[in-house]
mmCIF file of the N, C-alpha and C atoms, coordinates in Angstrom:
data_MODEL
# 
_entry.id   MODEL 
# 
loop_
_atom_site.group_PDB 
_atom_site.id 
_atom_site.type_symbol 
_atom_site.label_atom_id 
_atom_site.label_alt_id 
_atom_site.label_comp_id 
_atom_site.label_asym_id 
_atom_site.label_entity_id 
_atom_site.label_seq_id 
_atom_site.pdbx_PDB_ins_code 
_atom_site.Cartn_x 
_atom_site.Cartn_y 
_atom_site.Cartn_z 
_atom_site.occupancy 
_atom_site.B_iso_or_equiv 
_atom_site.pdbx_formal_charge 
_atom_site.auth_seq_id 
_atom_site.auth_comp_id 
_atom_site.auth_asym_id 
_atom_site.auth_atom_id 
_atom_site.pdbx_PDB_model_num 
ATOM 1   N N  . UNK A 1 1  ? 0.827   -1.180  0.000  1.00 0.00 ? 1  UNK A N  1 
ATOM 2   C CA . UNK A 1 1  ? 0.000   0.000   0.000  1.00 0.00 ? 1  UNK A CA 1 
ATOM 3   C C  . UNK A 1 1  ? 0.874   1.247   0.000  1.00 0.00 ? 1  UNK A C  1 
ATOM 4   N N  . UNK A 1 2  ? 2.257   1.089   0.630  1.00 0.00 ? 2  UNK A N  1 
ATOM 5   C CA . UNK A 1 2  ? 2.596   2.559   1.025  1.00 0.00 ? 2  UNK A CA 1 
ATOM 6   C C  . UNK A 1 2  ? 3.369   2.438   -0.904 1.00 0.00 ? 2  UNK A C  1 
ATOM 7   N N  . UNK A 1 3  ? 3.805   1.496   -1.544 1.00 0.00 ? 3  UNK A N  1 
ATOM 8   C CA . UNK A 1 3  ? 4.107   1.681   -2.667 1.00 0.00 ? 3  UNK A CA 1 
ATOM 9   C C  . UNK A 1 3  ? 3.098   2.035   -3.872 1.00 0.00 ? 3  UNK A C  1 
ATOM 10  N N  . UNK A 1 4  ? 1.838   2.713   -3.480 1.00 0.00 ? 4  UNK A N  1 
ATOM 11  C CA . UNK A 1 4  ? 0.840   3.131   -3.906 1.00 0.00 ? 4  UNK A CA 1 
ATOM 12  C C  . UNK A 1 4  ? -0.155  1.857   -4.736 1.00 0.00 ? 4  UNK A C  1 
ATOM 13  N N  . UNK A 1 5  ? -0.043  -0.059  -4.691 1.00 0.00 ? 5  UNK A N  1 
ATOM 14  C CA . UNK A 1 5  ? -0.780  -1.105  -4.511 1.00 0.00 ? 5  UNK A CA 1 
ATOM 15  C C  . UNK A 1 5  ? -2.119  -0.975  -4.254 1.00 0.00 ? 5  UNK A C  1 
ATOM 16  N N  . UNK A 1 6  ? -3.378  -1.081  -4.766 1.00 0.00 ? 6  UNK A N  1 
ATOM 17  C CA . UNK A 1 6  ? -4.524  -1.073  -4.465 1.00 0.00 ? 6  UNK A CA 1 
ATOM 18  C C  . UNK A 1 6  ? -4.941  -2.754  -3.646 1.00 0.00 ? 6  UNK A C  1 
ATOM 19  N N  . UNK A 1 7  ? -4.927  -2.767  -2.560 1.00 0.00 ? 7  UNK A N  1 
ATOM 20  C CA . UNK A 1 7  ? -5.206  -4.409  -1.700 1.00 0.00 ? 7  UNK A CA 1 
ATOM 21  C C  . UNK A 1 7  ? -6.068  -3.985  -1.594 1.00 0.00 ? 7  UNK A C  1 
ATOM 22  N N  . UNK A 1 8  ? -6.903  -4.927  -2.002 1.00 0.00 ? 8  UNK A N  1 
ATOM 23  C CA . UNK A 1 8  ? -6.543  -6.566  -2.679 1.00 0.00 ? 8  UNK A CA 1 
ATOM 24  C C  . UNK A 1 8  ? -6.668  -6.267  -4.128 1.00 0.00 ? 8  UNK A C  1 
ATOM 25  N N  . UNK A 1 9  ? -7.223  -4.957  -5.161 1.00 0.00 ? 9  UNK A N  1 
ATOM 26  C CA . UNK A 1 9  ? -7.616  -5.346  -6.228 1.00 0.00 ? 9  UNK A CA 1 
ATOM 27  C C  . UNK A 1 9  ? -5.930  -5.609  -7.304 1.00 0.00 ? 9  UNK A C  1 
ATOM 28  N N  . UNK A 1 10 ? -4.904  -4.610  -6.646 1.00 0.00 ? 10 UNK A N  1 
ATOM 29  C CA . UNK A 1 10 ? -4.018  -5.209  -7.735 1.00 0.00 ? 10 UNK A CA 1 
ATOM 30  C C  . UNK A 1 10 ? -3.013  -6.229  -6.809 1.00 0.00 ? 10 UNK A C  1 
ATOM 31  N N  . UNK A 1 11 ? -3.040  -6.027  -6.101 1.00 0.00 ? 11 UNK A N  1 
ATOM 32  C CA . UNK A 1 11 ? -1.875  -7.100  -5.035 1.00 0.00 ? 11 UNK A CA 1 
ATOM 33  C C  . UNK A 1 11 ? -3.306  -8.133  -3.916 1.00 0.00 ? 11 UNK A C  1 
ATOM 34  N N  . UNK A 1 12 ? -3.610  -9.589  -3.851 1.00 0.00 ? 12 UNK A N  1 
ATOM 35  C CA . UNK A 1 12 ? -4.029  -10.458 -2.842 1.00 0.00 ? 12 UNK A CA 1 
ATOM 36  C C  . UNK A 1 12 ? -2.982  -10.842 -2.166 1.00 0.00 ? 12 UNK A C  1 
ATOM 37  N N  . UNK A 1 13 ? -3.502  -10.606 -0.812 1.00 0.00 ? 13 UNK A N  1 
ATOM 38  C CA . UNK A 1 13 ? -2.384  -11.037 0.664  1.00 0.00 ? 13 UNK A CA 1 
ATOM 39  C C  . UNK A 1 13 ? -3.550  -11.822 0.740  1.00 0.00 ? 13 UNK A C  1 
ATOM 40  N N  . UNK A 1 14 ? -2.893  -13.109 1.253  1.00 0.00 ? 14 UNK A N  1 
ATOM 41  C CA . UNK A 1 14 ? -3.784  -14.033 2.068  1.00 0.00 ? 14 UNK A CA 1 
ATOM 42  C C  . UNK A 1 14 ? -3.002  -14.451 3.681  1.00 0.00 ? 14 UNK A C  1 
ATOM 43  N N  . UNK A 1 15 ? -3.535  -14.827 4.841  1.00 0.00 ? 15 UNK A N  1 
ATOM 44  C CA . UNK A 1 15 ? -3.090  -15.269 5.792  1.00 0.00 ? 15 UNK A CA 1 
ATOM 45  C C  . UNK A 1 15 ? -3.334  -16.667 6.166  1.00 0.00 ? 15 UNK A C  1 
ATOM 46  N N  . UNK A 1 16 ? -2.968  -16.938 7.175  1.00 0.00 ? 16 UNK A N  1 
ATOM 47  C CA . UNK A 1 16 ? -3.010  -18.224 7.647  1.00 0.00 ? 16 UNK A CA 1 
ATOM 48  C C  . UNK A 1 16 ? -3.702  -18.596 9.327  1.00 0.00 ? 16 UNK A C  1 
ATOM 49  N N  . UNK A 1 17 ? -4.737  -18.652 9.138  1.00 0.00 ? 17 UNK A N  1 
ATOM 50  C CA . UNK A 1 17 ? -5.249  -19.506 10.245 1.00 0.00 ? 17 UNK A CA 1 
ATOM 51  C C  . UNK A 1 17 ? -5.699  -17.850 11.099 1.00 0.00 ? 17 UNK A C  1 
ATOM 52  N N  . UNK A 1 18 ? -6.294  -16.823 10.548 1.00 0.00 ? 18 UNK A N  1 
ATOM 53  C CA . UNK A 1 18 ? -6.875  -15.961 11.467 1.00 0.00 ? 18 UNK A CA 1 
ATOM 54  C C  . UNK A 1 18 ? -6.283  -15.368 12.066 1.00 0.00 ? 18 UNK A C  1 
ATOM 55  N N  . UNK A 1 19 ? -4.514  -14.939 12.130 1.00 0.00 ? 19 UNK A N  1 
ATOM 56  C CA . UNK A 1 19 ? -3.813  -15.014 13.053 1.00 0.00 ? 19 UNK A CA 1 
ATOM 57  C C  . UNK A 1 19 ? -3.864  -13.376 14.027 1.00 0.00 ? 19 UNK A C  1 
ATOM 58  N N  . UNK A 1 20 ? -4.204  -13.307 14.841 1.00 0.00 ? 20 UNK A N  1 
ATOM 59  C CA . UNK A 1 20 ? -4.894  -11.903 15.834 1.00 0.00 ? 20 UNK A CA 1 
ATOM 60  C C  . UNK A 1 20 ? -4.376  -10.507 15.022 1.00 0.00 ? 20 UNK A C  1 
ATOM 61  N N  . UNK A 1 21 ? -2.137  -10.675 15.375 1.00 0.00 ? 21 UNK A N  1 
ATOM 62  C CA . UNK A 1 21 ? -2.258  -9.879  14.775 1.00 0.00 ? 21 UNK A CA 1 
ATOM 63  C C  . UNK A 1 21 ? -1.757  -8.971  13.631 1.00 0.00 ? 21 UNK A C  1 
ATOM 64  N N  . UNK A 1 22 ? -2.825  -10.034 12.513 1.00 0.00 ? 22 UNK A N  1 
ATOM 65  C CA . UNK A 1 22 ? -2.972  -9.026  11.412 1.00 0.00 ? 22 UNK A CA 1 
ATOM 66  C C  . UNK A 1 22 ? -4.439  -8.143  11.299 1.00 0.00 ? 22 UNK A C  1 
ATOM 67  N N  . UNK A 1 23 ? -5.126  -8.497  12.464 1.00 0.00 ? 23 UNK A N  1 
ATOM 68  C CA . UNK A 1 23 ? -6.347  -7.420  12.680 1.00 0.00 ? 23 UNK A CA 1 
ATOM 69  C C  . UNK A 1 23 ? -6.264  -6.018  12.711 1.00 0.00 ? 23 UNK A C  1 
ATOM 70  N N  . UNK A 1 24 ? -4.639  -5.539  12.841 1.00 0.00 ? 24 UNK A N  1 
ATOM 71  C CA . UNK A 1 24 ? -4.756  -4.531  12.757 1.00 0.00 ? 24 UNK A CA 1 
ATOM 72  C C  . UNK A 1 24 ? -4.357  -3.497  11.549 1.00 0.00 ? 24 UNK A C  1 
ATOM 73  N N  . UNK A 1 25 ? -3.784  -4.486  10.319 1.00 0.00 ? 25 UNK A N  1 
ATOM 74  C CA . UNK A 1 25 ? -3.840  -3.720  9.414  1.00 0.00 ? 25 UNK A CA 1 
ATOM 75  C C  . UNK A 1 25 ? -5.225  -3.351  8.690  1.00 0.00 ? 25 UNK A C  1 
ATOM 76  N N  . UNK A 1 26 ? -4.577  -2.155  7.974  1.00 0.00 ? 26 UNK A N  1 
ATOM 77  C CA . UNK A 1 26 ? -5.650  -1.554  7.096  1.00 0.00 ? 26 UNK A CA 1 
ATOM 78  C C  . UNK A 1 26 ? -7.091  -1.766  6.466  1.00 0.00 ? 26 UNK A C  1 
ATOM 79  N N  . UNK A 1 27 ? -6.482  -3.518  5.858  1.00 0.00 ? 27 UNK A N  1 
ATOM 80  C CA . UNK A 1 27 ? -7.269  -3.900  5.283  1.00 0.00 ? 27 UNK A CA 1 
ATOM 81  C C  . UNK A 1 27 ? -7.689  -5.284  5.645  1.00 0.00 ? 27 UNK A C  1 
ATOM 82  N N  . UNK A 1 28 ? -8.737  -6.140  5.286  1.00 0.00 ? 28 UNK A N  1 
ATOM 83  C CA . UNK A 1 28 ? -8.738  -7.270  6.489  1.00 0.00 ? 28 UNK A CA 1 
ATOM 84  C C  . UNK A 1 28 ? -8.315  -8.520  5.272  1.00 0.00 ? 28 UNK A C  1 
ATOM 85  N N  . UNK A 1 29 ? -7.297  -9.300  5.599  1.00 0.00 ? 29 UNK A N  1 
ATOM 86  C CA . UNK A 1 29 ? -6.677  -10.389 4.357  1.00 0.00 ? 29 UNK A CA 1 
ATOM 87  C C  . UNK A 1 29 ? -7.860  -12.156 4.380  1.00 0.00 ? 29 UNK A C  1 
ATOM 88  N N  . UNK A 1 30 ? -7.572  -12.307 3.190  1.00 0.00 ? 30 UNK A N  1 
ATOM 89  C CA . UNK A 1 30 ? -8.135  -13.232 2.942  1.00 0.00 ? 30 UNK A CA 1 
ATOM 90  C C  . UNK A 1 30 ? -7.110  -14.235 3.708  1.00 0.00 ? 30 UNK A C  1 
ATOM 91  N N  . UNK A 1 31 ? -7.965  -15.502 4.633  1.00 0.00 ? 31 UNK A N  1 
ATOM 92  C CA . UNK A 1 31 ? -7.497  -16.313 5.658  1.00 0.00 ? 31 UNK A CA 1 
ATOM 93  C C  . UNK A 1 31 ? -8.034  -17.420 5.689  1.00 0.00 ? 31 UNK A C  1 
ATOM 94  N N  . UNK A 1 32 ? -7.619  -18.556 6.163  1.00 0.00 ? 32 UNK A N  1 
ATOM 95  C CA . UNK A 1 32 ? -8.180  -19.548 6.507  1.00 0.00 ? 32 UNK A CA 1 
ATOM 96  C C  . UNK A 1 32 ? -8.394  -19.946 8.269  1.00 0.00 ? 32 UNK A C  1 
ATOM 97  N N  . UNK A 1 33 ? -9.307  -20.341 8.902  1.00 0.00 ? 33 UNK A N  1 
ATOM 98  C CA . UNK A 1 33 ? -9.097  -20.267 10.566 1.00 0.00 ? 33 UNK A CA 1 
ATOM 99  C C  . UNK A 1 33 ? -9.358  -22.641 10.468 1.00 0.00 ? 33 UNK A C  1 
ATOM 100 N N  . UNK A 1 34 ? -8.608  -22.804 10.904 1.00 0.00 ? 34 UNK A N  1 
ATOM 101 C CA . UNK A 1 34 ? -8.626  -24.156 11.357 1.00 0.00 ? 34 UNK A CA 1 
ATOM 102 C C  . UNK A 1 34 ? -8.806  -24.381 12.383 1.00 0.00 ? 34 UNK A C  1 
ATOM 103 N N  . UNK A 1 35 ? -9.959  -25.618 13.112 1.00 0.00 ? 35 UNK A N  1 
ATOM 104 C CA . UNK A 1 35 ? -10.301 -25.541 14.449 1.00 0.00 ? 35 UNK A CA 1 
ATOM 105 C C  . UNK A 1 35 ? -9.126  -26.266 15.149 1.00 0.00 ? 35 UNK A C  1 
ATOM 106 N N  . UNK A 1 36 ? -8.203  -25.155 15.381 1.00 0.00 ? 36 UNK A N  1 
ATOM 107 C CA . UNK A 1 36 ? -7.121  -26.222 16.118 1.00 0.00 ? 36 UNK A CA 1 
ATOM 108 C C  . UNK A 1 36 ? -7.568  -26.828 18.061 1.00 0.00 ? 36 UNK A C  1 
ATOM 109 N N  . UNK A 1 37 ? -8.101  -25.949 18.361 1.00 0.00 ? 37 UNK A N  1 
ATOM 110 C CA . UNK A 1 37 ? -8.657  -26.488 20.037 1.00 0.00 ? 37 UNK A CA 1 
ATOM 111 C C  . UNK A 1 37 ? -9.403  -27.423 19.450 1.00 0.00 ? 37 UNK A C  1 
ATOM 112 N N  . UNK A 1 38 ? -9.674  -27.743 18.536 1.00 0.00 ? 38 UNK A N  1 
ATOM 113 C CA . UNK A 1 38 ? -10.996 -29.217 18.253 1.00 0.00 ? 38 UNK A CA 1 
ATOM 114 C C  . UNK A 1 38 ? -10.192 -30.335 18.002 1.00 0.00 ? 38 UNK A C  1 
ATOM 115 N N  . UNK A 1 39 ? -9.589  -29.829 17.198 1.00 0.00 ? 39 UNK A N  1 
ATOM 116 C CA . UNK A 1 39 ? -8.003  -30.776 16.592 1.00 0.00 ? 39 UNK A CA 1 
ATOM 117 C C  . UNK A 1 39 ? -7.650  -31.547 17.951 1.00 0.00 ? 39 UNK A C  1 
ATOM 118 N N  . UNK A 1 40 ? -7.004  -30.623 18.784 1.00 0.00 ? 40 UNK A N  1 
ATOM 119 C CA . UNK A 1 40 ? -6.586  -31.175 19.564 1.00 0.00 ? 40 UNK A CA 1 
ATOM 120 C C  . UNK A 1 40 ? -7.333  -32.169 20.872 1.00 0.00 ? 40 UNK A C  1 
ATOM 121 N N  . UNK A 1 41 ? -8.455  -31.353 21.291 1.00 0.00 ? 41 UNK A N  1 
ATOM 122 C CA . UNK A 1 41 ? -9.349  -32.298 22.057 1.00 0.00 ? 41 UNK A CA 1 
ATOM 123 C C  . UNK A 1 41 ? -10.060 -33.687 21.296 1.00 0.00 ? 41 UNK A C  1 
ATOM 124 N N  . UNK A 1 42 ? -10.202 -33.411 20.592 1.00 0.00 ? 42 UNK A N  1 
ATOM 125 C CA . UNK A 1 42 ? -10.623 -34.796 19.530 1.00 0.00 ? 42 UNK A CA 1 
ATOM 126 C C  . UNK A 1 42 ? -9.639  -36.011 19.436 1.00 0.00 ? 42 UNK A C  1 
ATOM 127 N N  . UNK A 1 43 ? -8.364  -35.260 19.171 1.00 0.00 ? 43 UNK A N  1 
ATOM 128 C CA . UNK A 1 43 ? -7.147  -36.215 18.568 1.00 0.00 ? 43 UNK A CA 1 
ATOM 129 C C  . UNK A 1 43 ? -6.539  -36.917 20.449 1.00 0.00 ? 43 UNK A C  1 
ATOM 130 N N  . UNK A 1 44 ? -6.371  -35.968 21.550 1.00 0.00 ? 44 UNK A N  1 
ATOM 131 C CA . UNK A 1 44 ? -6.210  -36.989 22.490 1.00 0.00 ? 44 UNK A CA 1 
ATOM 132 C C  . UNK A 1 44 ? -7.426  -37.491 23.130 1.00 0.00 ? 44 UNK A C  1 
ATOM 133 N N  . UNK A 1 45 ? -8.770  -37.454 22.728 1.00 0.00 ? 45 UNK A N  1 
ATOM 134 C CA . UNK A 1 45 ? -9.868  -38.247 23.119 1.00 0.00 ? 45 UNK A CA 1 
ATOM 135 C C  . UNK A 1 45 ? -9.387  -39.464 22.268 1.00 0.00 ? 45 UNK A C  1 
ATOM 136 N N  . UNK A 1 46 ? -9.477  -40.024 21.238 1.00 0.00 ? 46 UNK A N  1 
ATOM 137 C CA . UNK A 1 46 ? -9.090  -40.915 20.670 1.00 0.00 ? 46 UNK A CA 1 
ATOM 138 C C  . UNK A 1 46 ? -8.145  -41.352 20.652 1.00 0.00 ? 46 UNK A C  1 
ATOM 139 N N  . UNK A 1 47 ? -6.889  -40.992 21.345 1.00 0.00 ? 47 UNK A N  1 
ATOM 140 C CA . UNK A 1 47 ? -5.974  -41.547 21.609 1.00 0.00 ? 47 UNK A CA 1 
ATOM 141 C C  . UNK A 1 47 ? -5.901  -42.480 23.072 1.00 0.00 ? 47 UNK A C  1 
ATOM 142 N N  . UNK A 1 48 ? -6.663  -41.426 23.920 1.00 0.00 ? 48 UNK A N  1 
ATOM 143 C CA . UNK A 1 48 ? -6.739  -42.136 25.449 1.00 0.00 ? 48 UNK A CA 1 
ATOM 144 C C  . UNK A 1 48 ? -8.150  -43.120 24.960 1.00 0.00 ? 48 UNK A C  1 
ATOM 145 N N  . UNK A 1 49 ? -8.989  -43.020 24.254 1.00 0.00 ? 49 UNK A N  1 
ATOM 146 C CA . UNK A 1 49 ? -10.185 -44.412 24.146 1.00 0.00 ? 49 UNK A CA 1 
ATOM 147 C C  . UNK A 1 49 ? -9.049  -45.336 23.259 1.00 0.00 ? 49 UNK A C  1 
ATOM 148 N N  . UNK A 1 50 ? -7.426  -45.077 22.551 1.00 0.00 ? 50 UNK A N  1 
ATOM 149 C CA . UNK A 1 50 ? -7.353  -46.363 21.753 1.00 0.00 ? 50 UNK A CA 1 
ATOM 150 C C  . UNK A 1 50 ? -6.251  -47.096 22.688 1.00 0.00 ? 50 UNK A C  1 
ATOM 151 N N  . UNK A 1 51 ? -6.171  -46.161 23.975 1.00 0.00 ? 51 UNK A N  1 
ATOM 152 C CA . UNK A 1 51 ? -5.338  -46.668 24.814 1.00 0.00 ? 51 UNK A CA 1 
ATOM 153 C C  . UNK A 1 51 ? -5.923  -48.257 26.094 1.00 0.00 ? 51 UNK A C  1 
ATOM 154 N N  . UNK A 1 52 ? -7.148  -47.624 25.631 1.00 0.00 ? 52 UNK A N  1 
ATOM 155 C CA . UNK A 1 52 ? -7.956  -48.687 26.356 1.00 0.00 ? 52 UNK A CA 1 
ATOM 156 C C  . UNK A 1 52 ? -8.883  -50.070 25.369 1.00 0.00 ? 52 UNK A C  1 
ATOM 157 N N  . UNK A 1 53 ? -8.509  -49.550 23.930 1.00 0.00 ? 53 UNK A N  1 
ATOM 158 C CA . UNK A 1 53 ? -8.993  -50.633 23.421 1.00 0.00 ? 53 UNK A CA 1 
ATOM 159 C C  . UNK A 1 53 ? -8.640  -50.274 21.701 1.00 0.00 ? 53 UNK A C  1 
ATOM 160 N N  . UNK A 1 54 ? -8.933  -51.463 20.741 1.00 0.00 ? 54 UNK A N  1 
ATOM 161 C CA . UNK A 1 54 ? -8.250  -51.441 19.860 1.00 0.00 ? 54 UNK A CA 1 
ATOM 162 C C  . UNK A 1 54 ? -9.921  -50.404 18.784 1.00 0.00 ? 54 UNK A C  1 
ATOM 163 N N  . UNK A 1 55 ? -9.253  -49.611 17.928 1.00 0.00 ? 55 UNK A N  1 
ATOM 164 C CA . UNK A 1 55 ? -10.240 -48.757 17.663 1.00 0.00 ? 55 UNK A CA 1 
ATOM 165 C C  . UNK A 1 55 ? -10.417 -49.260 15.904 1.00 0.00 ? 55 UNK A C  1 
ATOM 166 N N  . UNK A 1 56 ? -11.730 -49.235 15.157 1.00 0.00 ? 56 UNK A N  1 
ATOM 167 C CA . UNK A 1 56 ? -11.680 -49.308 13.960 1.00 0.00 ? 56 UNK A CA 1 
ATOM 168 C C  . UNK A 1 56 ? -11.113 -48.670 13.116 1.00 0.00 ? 56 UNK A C  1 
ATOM 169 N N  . UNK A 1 57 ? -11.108 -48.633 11.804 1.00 0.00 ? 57 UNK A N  1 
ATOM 170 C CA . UNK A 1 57 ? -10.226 -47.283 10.899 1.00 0.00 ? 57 UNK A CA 1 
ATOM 171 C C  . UNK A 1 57 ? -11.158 -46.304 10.962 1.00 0.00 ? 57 UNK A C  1 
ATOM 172 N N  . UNK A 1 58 ? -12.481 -46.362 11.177 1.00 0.00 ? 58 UNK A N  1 
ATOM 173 C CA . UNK A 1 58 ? -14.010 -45.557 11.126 1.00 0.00 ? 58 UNK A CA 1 
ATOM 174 C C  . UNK A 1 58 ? -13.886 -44.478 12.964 1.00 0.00 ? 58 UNK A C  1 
ATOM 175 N N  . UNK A 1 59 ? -13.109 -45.150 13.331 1.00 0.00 ? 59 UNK A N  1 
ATOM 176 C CA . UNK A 1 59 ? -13.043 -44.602 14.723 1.00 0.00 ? 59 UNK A CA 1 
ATOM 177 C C  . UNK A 1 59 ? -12.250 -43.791 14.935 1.00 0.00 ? 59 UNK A C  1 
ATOM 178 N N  . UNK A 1 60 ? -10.688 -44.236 14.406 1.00 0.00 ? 60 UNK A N  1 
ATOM 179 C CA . UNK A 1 60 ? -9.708  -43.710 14.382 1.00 0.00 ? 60 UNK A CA 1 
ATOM 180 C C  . UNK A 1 60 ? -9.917  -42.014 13.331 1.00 0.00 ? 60 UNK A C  1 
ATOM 181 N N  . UNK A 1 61 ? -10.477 -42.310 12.758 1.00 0.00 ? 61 UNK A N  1 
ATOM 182 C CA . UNK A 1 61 ? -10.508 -41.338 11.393 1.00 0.00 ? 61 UNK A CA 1 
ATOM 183 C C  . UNK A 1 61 ? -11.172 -40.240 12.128 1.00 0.00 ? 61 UNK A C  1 
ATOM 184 N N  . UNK A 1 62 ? -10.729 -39.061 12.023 1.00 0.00 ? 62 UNK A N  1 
ATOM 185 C CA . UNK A 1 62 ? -11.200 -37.317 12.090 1.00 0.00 ? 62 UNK A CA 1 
ATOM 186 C C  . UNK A 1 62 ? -10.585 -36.400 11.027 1.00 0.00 ? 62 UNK A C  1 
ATOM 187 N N  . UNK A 1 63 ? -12.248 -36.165 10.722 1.00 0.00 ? 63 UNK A N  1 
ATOM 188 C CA . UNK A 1 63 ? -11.684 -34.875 9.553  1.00 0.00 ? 63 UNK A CA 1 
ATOM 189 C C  . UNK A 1 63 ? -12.091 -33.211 10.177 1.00 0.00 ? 63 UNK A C  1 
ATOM 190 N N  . UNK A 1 64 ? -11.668 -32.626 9.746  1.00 0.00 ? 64 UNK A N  1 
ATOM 191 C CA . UNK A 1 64 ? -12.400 -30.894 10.337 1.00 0.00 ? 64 UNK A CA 1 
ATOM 192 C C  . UNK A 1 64 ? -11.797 -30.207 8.932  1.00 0.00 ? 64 UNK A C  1 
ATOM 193 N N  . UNK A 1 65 ? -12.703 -29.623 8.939  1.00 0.00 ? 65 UNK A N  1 
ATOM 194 C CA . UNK A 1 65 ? -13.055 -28.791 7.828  1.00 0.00 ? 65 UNK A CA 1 
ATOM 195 C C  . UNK A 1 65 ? -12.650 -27.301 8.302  1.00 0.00 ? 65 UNK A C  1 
ATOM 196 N N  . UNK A 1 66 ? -11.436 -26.267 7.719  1.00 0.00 ? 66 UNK A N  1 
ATOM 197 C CA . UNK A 1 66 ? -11.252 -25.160 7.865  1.00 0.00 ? 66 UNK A CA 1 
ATOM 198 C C  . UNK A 1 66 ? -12.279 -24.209 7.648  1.00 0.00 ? 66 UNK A C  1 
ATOM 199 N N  . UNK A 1 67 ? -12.739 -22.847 8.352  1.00 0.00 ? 67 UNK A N  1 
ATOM 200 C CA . UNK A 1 67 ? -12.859 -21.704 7.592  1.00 0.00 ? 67 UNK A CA 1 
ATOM 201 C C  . UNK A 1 67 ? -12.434 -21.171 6.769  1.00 0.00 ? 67 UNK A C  1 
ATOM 202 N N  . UNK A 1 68 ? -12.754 -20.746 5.909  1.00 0.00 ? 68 UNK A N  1 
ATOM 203 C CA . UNK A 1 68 ? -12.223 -19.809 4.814  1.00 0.00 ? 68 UNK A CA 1 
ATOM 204 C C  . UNK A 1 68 ? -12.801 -18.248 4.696  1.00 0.00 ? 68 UNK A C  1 
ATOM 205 N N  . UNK A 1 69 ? -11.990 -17.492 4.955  1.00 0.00 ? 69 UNK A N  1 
ATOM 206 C CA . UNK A 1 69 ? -12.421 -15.727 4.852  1.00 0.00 ? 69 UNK A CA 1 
ATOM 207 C C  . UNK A 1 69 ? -11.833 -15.155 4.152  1.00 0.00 ? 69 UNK A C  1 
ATOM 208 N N  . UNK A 1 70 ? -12.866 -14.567 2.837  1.00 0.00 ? 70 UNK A N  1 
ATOM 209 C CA . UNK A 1 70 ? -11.939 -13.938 1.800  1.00 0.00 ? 70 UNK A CA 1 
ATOM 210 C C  . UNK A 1 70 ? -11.720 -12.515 1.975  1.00 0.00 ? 70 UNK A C  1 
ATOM 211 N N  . UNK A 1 71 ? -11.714 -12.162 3.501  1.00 0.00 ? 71 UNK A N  1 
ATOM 212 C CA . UNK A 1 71 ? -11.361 -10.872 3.748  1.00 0.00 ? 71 UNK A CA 1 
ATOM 213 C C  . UNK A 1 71 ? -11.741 -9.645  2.968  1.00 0.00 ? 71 UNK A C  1 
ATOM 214 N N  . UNK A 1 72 ? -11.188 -8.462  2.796  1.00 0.00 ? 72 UNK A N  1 
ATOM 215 C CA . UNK A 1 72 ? -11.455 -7.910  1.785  1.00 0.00 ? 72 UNK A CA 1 
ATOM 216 C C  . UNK A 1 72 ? -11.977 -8.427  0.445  1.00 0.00 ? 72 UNK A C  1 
ATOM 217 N N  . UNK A 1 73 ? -11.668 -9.326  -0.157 1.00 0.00 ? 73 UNK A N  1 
ATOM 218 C CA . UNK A 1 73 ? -11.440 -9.560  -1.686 1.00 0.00 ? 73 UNK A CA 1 
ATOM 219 C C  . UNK A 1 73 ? -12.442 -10.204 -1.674 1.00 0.00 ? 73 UNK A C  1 
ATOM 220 N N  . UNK A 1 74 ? -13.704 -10.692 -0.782 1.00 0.00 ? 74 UNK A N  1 
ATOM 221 C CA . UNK A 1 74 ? -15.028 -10.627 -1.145 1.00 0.00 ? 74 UNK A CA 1 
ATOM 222 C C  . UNK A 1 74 ? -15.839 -9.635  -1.418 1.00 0.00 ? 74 UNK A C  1 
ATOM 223 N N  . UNK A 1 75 ? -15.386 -8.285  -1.161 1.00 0.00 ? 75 UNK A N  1 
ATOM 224 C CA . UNK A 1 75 ? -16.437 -7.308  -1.303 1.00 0.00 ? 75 UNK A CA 1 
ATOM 225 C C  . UNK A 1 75 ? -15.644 -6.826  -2.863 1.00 0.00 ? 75 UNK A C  1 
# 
């Protein structure tokens, strides 16, 4: 921007995972937010239930699906 860049229409910044702080620039960047506190409570729940018994591949398996925010460059 200070090289006179119109963000997002001639330069896209994208970020990673929501991160706090780029809230404070100018303009708000296109990001992805991943549920990492889910990630993690999920992944040692299933680890301490496969500690106590043998788990299916259907059991074992967790998917999570990111956010996606196209920040500015949706409007």
């Amino acid at each position: 921007m200070a090289a006179g860049l119109e963000v997002p229409r001639q330069l896209l910044i994208a970020g990673f995972n929501g991160l706090e702080f780029l809230e404070g620039l100018p303009v708000r960047l296109a990001t992805t937010r991943s549920p990492r506190r889910k990630i993690g409570s999920e992944v040692t729940r299933v680890l301490l239930e496969a500690m106590k018994r043998s788990l299916t591949p259907d059991e074992r398996r967790l998917i999570f699906r990111p956010e996606i925010d196209l920040g500015d460059a949706a409007h």
